[in-house]
C-alpha positions as CSV (number, residue, x, y, z in Angstrom):
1,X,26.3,-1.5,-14.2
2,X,24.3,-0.7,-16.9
3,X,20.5,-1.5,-17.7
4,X,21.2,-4.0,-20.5
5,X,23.4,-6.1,-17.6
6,X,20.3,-6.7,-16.1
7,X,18.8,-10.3,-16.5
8,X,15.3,-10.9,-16.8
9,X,12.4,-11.0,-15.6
10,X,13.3,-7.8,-13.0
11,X,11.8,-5.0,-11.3
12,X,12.7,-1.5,-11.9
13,X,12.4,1.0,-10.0
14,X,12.7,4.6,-11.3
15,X,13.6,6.6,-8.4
16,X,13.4,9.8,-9.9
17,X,9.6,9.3,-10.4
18,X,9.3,7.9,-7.0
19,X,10.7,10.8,-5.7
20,X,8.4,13.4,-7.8
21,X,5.1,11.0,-6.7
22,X,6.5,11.5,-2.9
23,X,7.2,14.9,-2.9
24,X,3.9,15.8,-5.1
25,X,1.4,14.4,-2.2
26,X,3.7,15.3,0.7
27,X,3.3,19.5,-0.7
28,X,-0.4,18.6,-1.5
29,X,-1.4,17.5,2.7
30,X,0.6,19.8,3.7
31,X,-1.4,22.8,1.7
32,X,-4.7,21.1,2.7
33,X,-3.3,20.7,6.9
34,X,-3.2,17.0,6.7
35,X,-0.7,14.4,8.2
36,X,0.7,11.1,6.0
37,X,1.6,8.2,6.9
38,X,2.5,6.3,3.8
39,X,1.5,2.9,3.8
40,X,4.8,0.9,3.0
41,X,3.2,-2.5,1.5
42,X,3.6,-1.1,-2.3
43,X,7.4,-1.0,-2.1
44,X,8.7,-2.5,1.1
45,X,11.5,-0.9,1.2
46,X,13.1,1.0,4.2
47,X,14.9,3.2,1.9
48,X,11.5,4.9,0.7
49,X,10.0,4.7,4.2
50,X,12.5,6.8,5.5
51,X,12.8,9.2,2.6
52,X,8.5,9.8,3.2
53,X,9.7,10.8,6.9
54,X,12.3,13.1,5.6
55,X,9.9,15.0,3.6
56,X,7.4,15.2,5.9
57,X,5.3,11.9,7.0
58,X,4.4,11.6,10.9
59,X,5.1,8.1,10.8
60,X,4.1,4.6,8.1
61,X,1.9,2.4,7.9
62,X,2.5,-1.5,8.0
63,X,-0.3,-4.0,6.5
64,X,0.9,-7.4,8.8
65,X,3.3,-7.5,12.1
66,X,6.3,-9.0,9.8
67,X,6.3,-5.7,7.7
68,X,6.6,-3.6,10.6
69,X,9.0,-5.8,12.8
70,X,11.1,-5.3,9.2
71,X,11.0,-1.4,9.5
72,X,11.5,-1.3,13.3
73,X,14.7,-2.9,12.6
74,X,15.6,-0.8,9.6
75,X,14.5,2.6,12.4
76,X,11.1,3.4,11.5
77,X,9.7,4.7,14.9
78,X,6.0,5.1,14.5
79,X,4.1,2.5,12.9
80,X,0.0,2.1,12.3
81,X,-1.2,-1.7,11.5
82,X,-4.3,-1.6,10.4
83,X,-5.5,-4.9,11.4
84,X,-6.9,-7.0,13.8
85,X,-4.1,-9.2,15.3
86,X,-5.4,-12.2,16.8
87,X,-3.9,-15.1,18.7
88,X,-0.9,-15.4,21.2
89,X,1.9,-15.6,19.3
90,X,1.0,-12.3,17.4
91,X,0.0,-10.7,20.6
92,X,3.5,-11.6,22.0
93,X,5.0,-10.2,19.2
94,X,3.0,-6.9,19.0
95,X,4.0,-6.5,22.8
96,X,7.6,-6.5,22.4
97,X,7.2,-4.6,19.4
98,X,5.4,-1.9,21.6
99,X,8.3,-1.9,24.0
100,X,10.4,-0.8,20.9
101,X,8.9,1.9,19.1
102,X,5.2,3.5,19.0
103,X,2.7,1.4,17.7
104,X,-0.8,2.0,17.4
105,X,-3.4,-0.6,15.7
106,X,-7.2,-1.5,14.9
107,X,-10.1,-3.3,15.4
108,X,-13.3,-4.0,14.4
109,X,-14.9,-6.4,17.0
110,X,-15.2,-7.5,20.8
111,X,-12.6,-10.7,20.6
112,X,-9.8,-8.8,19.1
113,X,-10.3,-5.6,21.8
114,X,-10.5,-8.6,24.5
115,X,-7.4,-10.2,22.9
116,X,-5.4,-6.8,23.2
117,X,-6.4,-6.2,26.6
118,X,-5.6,-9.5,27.8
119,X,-2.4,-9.4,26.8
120,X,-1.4,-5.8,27.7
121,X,-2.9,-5.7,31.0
122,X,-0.5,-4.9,33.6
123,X,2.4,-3.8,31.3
124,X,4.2,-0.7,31.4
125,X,3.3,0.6,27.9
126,X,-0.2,0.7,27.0
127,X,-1.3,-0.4,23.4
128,X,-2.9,2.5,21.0
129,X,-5.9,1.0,19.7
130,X,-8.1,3.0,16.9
131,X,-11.6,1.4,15.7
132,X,-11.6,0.2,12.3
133,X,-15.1,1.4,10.3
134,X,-16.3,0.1,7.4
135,X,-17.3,3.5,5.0
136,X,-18.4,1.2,1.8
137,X,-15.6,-1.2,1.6
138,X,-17.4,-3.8,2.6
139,X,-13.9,-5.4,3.8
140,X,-13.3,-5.0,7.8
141,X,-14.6,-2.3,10.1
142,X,-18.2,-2.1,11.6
143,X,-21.1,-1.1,10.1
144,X,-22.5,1.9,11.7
145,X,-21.0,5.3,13.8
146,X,-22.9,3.6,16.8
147,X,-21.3,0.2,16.7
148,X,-17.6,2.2,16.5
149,X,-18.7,4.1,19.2
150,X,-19.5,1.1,21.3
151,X,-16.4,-0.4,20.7
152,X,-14.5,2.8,21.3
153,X,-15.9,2.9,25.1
154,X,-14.7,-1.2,25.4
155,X,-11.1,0.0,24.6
156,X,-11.4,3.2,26.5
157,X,-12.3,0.6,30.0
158,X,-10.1,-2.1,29.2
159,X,-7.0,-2.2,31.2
160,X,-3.6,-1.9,29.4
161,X,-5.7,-0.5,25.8
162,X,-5.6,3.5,24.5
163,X,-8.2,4.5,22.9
164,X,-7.3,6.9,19.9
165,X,-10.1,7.2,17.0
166,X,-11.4,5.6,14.2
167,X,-10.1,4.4,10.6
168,X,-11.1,3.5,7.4
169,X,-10.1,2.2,4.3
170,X,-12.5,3.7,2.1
171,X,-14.4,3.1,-1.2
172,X,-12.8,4.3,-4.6
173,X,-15.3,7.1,-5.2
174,X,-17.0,7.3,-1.9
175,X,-16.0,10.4,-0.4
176,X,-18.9,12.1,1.1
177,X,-20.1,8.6,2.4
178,X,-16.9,8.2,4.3
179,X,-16.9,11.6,5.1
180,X,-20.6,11.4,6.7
181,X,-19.3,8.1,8.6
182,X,-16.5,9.5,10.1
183,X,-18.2,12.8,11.2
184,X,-21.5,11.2,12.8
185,X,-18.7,8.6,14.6
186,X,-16.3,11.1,16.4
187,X,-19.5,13.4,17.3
188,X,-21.1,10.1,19.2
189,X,-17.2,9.5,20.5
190,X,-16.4,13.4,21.9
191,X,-20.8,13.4,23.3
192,X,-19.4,10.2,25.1
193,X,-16.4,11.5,26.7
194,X,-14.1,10.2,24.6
195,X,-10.9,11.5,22.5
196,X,-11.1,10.6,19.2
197,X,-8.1,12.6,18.0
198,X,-6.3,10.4,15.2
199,X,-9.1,9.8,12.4
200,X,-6.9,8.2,9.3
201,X,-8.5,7.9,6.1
202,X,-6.4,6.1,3.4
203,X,-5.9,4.9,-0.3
204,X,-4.6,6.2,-3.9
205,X,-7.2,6.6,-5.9
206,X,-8.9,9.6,-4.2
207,X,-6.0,11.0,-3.0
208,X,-6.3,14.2,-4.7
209,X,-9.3,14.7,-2.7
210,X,-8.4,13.4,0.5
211,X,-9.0,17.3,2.2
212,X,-12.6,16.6,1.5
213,X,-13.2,14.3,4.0
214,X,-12.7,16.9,6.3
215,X,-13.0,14.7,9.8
216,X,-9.7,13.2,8.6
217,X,-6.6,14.0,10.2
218,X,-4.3,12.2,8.1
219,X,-4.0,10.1,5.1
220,X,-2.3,6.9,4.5
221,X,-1.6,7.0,0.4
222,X,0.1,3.4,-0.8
223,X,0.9,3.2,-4.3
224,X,1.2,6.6,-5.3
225,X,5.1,6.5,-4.7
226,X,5.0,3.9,-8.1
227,X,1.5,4.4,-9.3
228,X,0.2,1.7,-11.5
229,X,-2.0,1.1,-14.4
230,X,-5.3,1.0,-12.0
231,X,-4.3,4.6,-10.5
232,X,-3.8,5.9,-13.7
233,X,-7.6,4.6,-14.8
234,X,-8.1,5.9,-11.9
235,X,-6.9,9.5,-12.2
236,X,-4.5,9.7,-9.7
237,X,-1.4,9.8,-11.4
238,X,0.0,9.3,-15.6
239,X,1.3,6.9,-17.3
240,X,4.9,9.1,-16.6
241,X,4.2,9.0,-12.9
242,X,4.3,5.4,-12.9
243,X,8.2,4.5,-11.6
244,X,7.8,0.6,-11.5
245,X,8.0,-1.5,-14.7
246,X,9.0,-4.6,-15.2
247,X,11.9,-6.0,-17.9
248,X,11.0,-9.1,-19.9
249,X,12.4,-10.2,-22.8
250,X,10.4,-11.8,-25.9
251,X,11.3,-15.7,-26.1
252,X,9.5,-17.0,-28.3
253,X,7.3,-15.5,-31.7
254,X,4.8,-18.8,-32.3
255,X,3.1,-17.0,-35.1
256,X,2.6,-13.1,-36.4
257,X,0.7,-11.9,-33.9
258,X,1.3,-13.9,-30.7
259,X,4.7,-13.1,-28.4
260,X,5.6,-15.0,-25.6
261,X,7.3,-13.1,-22.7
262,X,9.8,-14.5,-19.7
263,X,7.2,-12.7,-17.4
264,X,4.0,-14.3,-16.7
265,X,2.3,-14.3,-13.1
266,X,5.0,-15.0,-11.3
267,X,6.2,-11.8,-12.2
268,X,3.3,-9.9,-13.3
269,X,0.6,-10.9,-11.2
270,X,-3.0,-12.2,-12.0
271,X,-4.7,-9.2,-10.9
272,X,-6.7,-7.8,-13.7
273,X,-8.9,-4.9,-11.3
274,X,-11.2,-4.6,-13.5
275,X,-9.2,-3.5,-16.2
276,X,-8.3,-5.7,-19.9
277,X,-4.8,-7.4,-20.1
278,X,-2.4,-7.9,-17.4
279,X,-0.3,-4.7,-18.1
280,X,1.0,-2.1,-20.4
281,X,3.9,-2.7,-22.8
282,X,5.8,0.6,-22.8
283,X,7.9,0.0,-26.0
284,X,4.2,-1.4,-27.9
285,X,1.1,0.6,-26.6
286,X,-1.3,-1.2,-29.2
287,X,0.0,-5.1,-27.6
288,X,-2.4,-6.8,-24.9
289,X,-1.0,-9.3,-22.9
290,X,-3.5,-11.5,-23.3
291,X,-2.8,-14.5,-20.5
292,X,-0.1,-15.3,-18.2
293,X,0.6,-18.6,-16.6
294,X,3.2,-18.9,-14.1
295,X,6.6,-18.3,-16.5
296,X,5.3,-17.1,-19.1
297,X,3.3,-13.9,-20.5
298,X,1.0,-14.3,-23.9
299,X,1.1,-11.1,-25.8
300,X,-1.2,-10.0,-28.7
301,X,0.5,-8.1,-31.5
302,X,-2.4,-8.2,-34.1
303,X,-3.3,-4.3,-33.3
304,X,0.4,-3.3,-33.5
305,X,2.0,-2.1,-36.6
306,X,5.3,-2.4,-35.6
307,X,6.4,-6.1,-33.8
308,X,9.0,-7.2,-31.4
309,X,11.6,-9.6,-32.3
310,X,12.5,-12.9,-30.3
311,X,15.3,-11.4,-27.7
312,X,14.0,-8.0,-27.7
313,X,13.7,-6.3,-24.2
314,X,10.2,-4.7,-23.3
315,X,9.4,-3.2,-20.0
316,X,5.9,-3.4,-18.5
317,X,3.4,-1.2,-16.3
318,X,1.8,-3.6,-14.2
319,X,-1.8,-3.2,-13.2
320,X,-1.2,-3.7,-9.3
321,X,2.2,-2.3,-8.9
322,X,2.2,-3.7,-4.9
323,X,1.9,-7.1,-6.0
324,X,4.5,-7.3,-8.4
325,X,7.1,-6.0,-5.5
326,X,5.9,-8.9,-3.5
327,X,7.3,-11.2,-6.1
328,X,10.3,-10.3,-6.1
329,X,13.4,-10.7,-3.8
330,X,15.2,-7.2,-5.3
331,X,14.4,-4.3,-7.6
332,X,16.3,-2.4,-9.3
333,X,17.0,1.3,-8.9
334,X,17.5,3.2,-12.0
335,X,18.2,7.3,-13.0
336,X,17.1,7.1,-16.6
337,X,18.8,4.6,-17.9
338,X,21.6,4.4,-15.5
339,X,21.6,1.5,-12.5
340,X,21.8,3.1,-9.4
341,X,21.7,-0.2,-6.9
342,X,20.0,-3.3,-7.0
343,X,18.1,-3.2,-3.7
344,X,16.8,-6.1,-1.6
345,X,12.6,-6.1,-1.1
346,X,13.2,-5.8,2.6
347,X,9.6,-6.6,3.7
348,X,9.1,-9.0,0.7
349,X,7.2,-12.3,1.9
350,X,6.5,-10.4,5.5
351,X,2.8,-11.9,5.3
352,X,2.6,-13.2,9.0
């Protein structure tokens, strides 16, 4: 098949790239003594969790249950969920999930330790539990060293529960904070008798500096294996490290300077982070796309000198790359030019 078979709106995927972006942060930890454990929620796709493991990665990283009952299936053996799971039929889940493979998850309060102990008292397996810390997110994860501390000891009593260490999901740009966080946390933890000896750290955009939060002892990197427009304002990667674009084709040309695209959020996604547009158009650098409703994309051609033509093809850097793979029930896998395999999203819609 080749690329102008493909209909669109679509996903491609260039694998080359996402195998440069893998390898380049796999050499990288390993020069600077750290683990990774990729998080798989950018591209949900067995095919590059397995290839991270290959090249190095102690295990993945799974956002929600569904993602990691997905890669169980597909053989992953050693999964991190950084989340609190709450309620009975997650719990039940989780448990046979444990049975399966290693698992190892968070929390951040009292009712979600209680939770995990309730329902892996008595079993054969103990759960892995590490205490999720907060290190200027301001998402999950307590507030202080003491707090993670204090919750540490509850899982380190409660029957059924192992206590591993702490985790965060840290600021863009706040290194030495989460550094300082981490430090004062497993000094409390080893003063108290306890083991904290899996602290994960995690996220793109610092990535290249990951070694100086030295407490670490492994790093969970998501988006890196596609990069998007975001990590490239954020320095972590080029515009030619990012591998995912998408393929739209021009449908309608309502004056000179406005295009309308077969991509809009559907496809695209709404999510601006903080930067202008909704992505880049590869073939016209100066074009904004301006707006998106659901099937369709606005673009603004009044800066470019050069304009595309209704049925013209035009491929698109997206500003949140893991979004966009959500949307979609395949991507395609392309060498160049050339269409490798159209590939089902495994994990796609895995939100439970």
């Amino acid at each position: 098949m080749k690329l102008t078979d493909i209909d669109t709106p679509a996903v491609l995927i260039d694998t080359d790239r996402a195998e440069a972006n893998l390898q380049k942060f796999q050499t990288y930890a390993d020069n600077h003594a750290l683990t990774v454990r990729p998080h798989i929620k950018t591209h949900k796709l067995p095919r590059f969790a397995k290839r991270a493991i290959e090249l190095g990665a102690i295990g993945i990283t799974c956002q929600k249950l569904g993602e990691a009952e997905v890669m169980a299936d597909a053989g992953m053996s050693d999964i991190f969920i950084p989340y609190n799971i709450i309620g009975k039929a997650k719990l039940e889940r989780l448990a046979k999930l444990n049975e399966r493979i290693t698992i190892s998850v968070t929390a951040d309060n009292e009712t979600a330790i209680r939770g995990y102990a309730e329902a892996f008292a008595g079993r054969k397996k103990p759960l892995t539990v590490l205490v999720e810390c907060d290190t200027g997110m301001g998402r999950c994860g307590v507030q202080s060293p003491q707090e993670a501390v204090a919750l540490a000891k509850l899982i380190d009593a409660s029957e059924g529960l192992n206590f591993a260490g702490f985790m965060t999901y840290p600021k863009t740009g706040g290194i030495e904070t989460t550094q300082a966080f981490l430090a004062e946390a497993e000094k409390l933890a080893i003063a108290a008798g306890l083991d904290p000896h899996t602290i994960s750290n995690g996220g793109t955009p610092d990535m290249w500096r990951a070694h100086e939060v030295a407490s670490a002892t492994e790093h969970r990197p998501g988006t890196y294996i596609y990069m998007d427009l975001f990590q490239v304002a954020k320095g972590a990667g080029t515009l030619d490290d990012c591998a995912l674009t998408v393929l739209a084709t021009v449908v309608s040309r309502p004056t000179e300077n406005r295009a309308i695209i077969d991509a809009g959020s559907k496809s695209l996604t709404s999510d601006t982070l903080g930067l202008s547009g909704f992505g880049r158009v590869v073939e016209y650098p100066d074009a904004v796309i301006s707006s998106l409703s659901e099937e369709h994309g606005t673009i603004d051609l009044s800066a470019c000198q050069h304009k595309p033509k209704v049925g013209e093809r035009i491929r698109i850097i997206p500003n949140h790359a893991c979004v966009v793979s959500n949307l979609f029930d395949s991507v395609v896998l392309i060498s160049g030019d050339t269409v490798t395999e159209i590939a089902p999203v495994a994990a796609r819609g895995r939100v439970d």
